[in-house]
ZABA-770130 format. One record per residue (C-alpha): x, y, z; residue in one letter. Coordinates in pm, whole numbers, padded with zeros to 5 digits, always signed. Example, Ala and Ser with C-alpha at 12.3 -4.5 7.8 and 13.67 -1.06 7.14 Angstrom:
2
+01230-00450+00780a+01367-00106+00714s
end
This chain:
606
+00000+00000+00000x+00325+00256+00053x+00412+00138-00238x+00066+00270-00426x+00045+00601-00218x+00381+00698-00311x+00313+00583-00676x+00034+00817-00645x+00208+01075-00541x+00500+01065-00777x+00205+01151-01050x+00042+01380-00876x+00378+01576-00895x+00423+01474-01245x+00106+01630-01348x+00007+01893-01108x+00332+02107-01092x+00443+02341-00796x+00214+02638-00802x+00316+03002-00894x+00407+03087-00503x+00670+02801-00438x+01033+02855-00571x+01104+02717-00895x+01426+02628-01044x+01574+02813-01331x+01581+02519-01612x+01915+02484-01864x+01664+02340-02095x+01233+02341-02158x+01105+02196-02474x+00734+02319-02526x+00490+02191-02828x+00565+01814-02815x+00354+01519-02809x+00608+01375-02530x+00559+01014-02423x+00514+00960-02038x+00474+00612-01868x+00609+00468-01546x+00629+00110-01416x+00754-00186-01624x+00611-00369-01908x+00454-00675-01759x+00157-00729-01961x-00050-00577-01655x-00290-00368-01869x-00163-00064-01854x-00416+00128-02074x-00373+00340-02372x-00065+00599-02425x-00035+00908-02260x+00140+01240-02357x+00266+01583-02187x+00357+01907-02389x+00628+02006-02190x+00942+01880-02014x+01190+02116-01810x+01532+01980-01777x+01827+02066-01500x+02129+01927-01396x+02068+01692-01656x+01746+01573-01505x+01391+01640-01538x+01248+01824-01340x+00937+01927-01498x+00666+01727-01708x+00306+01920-01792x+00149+02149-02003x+00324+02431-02204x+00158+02730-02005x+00326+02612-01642x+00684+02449-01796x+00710+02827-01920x+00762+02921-01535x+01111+02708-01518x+01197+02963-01839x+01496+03202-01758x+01753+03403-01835x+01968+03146-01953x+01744+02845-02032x+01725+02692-02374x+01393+02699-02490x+01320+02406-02755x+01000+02404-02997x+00885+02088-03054x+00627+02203-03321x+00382+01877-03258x+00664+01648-03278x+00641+01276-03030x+00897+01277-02761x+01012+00964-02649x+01264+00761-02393x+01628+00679-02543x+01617+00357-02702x+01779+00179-02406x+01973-00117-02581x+01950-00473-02433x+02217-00656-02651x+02492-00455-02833x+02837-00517-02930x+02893-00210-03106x+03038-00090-03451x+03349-00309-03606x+03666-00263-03773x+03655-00424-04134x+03837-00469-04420x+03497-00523-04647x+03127-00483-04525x+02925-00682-04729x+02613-00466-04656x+02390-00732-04475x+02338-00857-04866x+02340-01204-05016x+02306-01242-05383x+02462-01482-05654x+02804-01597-05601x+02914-01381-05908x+02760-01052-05688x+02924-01181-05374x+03239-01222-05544x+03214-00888-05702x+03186-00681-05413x+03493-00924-05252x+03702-00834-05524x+03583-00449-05500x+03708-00454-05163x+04060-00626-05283x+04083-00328-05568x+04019-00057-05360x+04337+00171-05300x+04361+00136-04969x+04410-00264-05007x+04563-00265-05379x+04890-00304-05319x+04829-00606-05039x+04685-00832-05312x+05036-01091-05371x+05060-01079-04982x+04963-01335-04719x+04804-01027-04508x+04441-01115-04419x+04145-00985-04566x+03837-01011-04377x+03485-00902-04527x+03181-00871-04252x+02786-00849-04279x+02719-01143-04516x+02335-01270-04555x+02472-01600-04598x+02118-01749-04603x+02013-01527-04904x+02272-01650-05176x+02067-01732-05443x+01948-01967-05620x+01812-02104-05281x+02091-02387-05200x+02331-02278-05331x+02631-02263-05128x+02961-02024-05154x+03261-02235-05111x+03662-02228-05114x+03645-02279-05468x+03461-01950-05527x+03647-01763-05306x+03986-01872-05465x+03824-01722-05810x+03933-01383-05661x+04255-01257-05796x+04433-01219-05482x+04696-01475-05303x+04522-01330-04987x+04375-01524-04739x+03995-01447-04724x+03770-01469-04450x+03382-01415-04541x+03199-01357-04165x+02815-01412-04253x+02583-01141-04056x+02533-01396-03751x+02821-01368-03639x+02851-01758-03621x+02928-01868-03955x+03220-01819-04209x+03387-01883-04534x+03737-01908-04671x+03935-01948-04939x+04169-02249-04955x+04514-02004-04873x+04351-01908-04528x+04214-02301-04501x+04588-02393-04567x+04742-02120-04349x+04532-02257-04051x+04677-02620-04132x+04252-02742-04152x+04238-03078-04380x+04048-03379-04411x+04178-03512-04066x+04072-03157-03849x+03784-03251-03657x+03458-03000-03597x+03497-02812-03214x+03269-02972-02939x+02955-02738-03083x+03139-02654-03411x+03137-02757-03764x+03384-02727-04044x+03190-02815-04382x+03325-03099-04592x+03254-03211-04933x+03239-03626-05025x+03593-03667-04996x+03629-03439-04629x+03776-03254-04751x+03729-02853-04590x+03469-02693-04822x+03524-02401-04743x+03229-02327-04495x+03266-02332-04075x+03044-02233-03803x+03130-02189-03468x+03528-02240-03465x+03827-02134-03356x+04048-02123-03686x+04384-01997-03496x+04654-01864-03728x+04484-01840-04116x+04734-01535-04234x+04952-01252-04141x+04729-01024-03916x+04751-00646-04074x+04850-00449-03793x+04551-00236-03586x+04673+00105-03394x+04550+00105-03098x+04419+00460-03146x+04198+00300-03447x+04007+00067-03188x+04001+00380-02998x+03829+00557-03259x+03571+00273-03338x+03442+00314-02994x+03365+00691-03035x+03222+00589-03389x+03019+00346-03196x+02924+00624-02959x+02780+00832-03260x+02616+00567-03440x+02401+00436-03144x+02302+00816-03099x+02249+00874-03420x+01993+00575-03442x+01798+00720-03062x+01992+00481-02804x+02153+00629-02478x+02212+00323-02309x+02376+00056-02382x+02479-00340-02264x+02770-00456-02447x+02859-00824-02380x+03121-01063-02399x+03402-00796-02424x+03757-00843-02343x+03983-00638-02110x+04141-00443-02412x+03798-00327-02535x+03683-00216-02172x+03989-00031-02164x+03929+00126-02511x+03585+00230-02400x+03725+00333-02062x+03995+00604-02266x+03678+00786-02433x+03534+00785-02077x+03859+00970-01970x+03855+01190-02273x+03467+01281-02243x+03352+01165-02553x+03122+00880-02382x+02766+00940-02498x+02600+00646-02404x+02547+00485-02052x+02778+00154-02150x+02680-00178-01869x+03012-00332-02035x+02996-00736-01967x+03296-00957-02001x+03336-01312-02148x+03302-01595-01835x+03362-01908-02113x+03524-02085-01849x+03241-02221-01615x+03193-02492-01919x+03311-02860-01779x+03433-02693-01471x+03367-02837-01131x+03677-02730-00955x+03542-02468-00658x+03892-02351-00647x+03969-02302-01041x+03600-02173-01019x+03647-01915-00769x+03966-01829-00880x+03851-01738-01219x+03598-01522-01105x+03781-01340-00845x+04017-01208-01133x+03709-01087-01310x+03652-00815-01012x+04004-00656-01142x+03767-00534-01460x+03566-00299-01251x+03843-00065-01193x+03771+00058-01542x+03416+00099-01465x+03353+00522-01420x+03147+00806-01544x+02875+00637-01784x+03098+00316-01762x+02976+00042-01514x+03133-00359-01500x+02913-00580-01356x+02774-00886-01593x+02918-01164-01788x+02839-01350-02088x+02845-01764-02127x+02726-01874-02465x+02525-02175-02430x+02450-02329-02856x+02503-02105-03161x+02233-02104-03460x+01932-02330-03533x+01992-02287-03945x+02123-02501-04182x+02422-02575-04249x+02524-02509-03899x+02310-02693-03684x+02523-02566-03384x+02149-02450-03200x+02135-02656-02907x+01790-02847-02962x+01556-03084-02764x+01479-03311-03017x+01725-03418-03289x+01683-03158-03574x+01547-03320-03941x+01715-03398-04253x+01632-03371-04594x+01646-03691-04766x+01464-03507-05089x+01537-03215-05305x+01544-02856-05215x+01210-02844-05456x+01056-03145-05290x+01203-03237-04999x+01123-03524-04755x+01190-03509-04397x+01323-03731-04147x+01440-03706-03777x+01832-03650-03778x+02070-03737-03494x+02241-03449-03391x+02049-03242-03130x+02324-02956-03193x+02631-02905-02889x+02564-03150-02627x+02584-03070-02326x+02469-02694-02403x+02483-02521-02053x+02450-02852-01795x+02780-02870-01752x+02818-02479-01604x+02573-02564-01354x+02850-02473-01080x+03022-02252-01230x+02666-02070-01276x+02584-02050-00896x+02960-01951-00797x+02885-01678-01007x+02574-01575-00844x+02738-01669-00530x+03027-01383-00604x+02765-01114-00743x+02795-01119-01141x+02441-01089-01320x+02467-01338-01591x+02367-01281-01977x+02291-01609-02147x+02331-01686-02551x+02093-01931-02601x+01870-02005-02983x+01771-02321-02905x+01524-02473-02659x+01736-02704-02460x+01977-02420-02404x+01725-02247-02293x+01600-02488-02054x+01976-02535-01950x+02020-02219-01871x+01702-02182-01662x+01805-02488-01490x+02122-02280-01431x+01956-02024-01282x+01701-02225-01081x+02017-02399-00896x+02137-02125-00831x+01801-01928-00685x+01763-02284-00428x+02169-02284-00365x+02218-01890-00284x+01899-01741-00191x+01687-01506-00399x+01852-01181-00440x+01823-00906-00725x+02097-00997-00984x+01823-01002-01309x+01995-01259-01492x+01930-01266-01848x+01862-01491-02159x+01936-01336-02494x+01794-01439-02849x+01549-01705-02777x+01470-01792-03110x+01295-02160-02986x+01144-02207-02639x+00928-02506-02493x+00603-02446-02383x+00649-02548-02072x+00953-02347-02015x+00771-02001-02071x+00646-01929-01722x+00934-02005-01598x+01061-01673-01716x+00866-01499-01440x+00884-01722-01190x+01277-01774-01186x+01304-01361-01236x+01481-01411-01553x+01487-01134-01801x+01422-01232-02188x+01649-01035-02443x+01506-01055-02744x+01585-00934-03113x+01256-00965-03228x+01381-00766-03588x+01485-01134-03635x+01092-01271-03615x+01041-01250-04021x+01057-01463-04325x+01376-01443-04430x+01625-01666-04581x+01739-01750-04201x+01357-01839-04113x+01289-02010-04419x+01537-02189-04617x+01782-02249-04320x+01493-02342-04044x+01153-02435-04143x+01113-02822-04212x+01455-02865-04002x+01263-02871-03709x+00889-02978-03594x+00603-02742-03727x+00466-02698-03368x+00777-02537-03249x+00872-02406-03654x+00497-02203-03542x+00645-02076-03225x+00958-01912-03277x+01063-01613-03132x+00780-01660-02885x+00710-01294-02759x+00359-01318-02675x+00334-01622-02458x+00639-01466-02259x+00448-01141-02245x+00126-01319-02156x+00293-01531-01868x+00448-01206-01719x+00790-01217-01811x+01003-00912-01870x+01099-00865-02183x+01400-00652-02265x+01498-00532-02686x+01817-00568-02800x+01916-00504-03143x+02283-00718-03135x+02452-00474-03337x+02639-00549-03578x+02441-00880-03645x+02172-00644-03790x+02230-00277-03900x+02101-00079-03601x+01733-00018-03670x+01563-00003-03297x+01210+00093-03496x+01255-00220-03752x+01299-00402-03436x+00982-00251-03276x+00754-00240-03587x+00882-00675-03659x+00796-00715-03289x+00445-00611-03339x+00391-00793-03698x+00644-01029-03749x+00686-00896-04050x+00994-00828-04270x+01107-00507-04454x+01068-00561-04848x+01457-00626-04918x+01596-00902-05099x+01628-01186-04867x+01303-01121-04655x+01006-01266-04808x+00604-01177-04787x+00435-01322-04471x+00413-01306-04097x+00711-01530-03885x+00457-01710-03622x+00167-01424-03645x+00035-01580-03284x+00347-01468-03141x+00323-01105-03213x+00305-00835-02948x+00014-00599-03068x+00046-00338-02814x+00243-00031-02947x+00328+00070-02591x+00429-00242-02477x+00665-00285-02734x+00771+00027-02664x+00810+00000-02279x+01030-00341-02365x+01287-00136-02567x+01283+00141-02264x+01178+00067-01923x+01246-00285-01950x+01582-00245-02015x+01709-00001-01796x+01510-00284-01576x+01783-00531-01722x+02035-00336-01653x+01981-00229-01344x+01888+00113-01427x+01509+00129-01383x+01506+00433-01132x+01736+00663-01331x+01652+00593-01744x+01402+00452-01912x+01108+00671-01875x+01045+01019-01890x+00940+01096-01564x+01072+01321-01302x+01355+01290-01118x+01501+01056-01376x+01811+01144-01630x+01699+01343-01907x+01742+01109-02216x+01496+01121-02482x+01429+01131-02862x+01265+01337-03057x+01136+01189-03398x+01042+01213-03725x+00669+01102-03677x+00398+00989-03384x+00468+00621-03350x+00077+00586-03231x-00072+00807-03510x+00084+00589-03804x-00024+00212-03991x+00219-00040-03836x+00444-00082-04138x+00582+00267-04125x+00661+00261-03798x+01015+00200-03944x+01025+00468-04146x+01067+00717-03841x+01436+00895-03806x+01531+01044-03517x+01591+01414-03551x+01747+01491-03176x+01872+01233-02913x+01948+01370-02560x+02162+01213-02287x+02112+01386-01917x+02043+01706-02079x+02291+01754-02395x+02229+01735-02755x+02414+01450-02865x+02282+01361-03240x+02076+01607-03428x+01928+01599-03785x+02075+01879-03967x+01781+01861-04169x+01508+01843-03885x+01379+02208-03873x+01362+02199-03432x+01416+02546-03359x+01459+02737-02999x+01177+02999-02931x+01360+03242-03104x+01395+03068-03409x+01730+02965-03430x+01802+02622-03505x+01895+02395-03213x
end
């Protein structure tokens, strides 16, 4: 009942201002004539109602301060405030990111594009001819190319191998990363560099493609290749600048807060120097890579492990914070790779891609998937770490709720908000177990479509029941669960309103490799809010930062959006189409359009 009253009264503040008589604050900032979105609470599928919108906000000290109508946010107006005219425009939270790894160095982006093998070639050997890489062609310096849509080479089945890549007219080895970040291709002088032959076996959860003689084909997913060429050498100050570039481009695209997983000490430290240096404008949860707890059972190795992990947080400052890891549990459900970990043994086609006849395979994907980090799961808990789990599949799934479940009965409930990422495939009767274990679901619901992934690399490979499922929003929204958006950037370009116009259709943008047709239409989220509130509130919930960002409310950090277009006002499918014209972060323009026409109240351009 405190809980309510003070609810209440938080509200009553929000909407019925201090009057004229009390002493208000001078504001650095007021933006009048918005449609500016205002919520509180998380998304829990709790019936929260309709949207609702203020015309005003008043900002200081980089916090709000102020949310109402235009006629009493003009009493926060002095001197020296900033004065912003909204001119109708929909005001919105930062995009609070869930899953992000940030932009990457390459030597060739691809473009997120598939293609025939002649196209994919082409823009390889475009890369290889462009000035900057000319004169490396004789060498054994590596050339890696990023952003593949592997899945989308066309004709459907075909399948880029070492004997395309070596058409190139280079001696370099060549790496092809596909978009997933899972699955690669090379060309036989980076196959022969890493000494890979008929005799190499796959990685426990890997697997090196082979043609009828086992020969390497050319195609891995999951692996650890080692030494395939002469590294080109990386200036520190280079990875340096990627970070600020990752800065900008997560601005540009609305987000202000960030969880990056999986990263190593250099790229902590990286991020760390643009801390030092100012140039931080995102609030960065930075997570590190805790691999080891796999097969370990040793509570000294264990312990020891993570005790080394607490030397991280020293770099944790400003908008910097270190206090997650990341265990990978499977890989991908699609075809070729299989490396998904999977309840029941994923199907084969014994047919033709035209007319194909299934039957039940063997291979279930990695086994074990998570059940043998059970310990090294709950000495993790045990020490403080809120774990973030990679898991497609549904038995990695259910491992990892196991996980979690030992570790709630071993330790004792306590607010760490672990967290399951991707969930592509869960069991039914795993769902509820979401809310009842506490565990957060990261999703990257741009990823429930029909694409080429979907489609030619999923659907008859496993059961239609669970093929109907996928990316099973609305039964974990149903059941309660928390649901947290997370784009992982640079799988996908960074797109947070593809993500939160495919969460509420499951369907795909018209670009080659998507095709017509809702992805499981039962599992779409048709709440516009909701959605919305999953990509905010819920994760600032996630990480931890529920009470400062998320929400426009007062009190909290002033990060918002301003954008092209109402979100509420528009058909579904051009929810997409919105660009962001202005993104704030605790009160400072970080991004704005040039083109966006927001002008101060005396008509200058902000």
């Amino acid at each position: 009942m405190r809980r309510r009253l003070a609810a209440v009264a938080i509200l009553a503040a929000v909407l019925h201002p201090a009057s004229a008589k009390d002493v208000l604050r001078e504001a650095d900032t007021v933006m009048t004539n918005g449609r500016i979105l205002v919520f509180e609470g998380l998304e829990r599928n709790a019936g929260a109602g309709g949207p609702k919108f203020a015309q005003a906000v008043a900002i200081a000290d980089g916090r709000f301060v102020f949310i109402g109508q235009d006629r009493k946010a003009r009493r926060y107006v002095g001197p020296k405030t900033r004065v912003i005219d909204l001119g109708g425009r929909m005001v919105m939270p930062g995009v609070v990111d869930g899953h992000f790894h940030g932009t990457r160095l390459t030597d060739c982006d691809m473009g997120y594009a598939g293609g025939a093998v002649a196209e994919v070639l082409a823009r390889l050997q475009a890369c290889l001819d462009r000035p900057d890489q000319a004169g490396l062609k004789k060498t054994n310096l590596r050339m890696t190319a990023t952003h593949l849509f592997g899945e989308a080479i066309v004709p459907p089945g075909t399948a880029l191998t070492r004997y395309d890549l070596d058409r190139l007219d280079t001696t370099r080895p060549v790496m092809v990363e596909n978009a997933d970040g899972h699955k690669f291709w090379m060309n036989s002088r980076a196959i022969d560099n890493a000494h890979i032959d008929e005799n190499t076996p796959a990685p426990a959860g890997g697997e090196i493609g082979r043609d009828a003689a086992r020969k390497p084909n050319g195609f891995f997913s999951d692996c650890e290749v080692g030494d395939w060429g002469q590294a080109a050498p990386v200036t520190e100050e280079s990875r340096v600048e990627i970070v600020r570039r990752t800065n900008a481009d997560a601005n540009r695209a609305g987000i202000t807060s960030v969880f990056v997983p999986g990263g190593g000490e250099d790229e902590i430290a990286q991020w760390a120097k643009v801390q030092d240096e100012g140039k931080v404008t995102l609030r960065a949860s930075l997570g590190l890579s805790a691999s080891f707890v796999h097969g370990s059972t040793d509570l000294t190795d264990l312990r020891t492990k993570i005790a080394a992990l607490n030397d991280y947080k020293r770099y944790a400052r400003g908008l910097l914070e270190v206090t997650s890891v990341k265990v990978y549990c499977d890989g991908v459900m699609e075809y070729p790779a299989h490396t998904g970990a999977m309840l029941k043994p994923y199907n084969v086609n014994a047919g033709t891609l035209d007319q194909p006849i299934w039957r039940s395979g063997t291979s279930r994907g990695p086994d074990p998937s998570c059940s043998d980090a059970r310990t090294g799961f709950v000495e993790l808990d045990k020490a403080g770490w809120q774990i973030h789990v990679h898991a497609i599949g549904d038995r990695a799934t259910r491992d990892a709720l196991d996980n979690f479940q030992a570790a709630l009965e071993q330790n004792g409930a306590r607010d760490r908000r672990h967290t399951i990422t991707h969930l592509e495939a869960i069991d039914v009767a795993d769902v509820p177990r979401f809310a009842g274990l506490g565990v957060i679901a990261s999703m990257s619901l741009q990823w429930a479509r029909r694409d080429a992934y979907t489609v030619n690399g999923t659907q008859g490979f496993i059961d239609d029941a669970l093929y109907g499922r996928l990316f099973p929003a609305a039964e974990l929204w149903r059941s309660g669960a928390i649901i947290a958006g997370g784009s992982d950037y640079p799988v996908d370009p960074l797109l947070p309103f593809v993500q939160i116009e495919t969460a509420i259709d499951h369907t795909g943008e018209a670009v080659p490799g998507v095709f017509p047709g809702a992805l499981s239409p039962r599992e779409v989220v048709p709440d516009r809010l909701a959605v919305i509130k999953m990509h905010t509130i819920n994760s600032a919930y996630q990480m931890h930062r529920e009470r400062d960002i998320g929400s426009i409310e007062v009190g909290k950090y002033a990060d918002l959006i301003v954008l092209s277009q109402d979100l509420f006002g528009i058909p579904v499918e051009r929810i997409s189409d919105t660009r962001v014209l202005l993104t704030m972060l605790g009160g400072t323009i970080v991004y704005k359009d040039a083109g966006s026409g927001i002008m101060t109240d005396n008509r200058a351009p902000v």
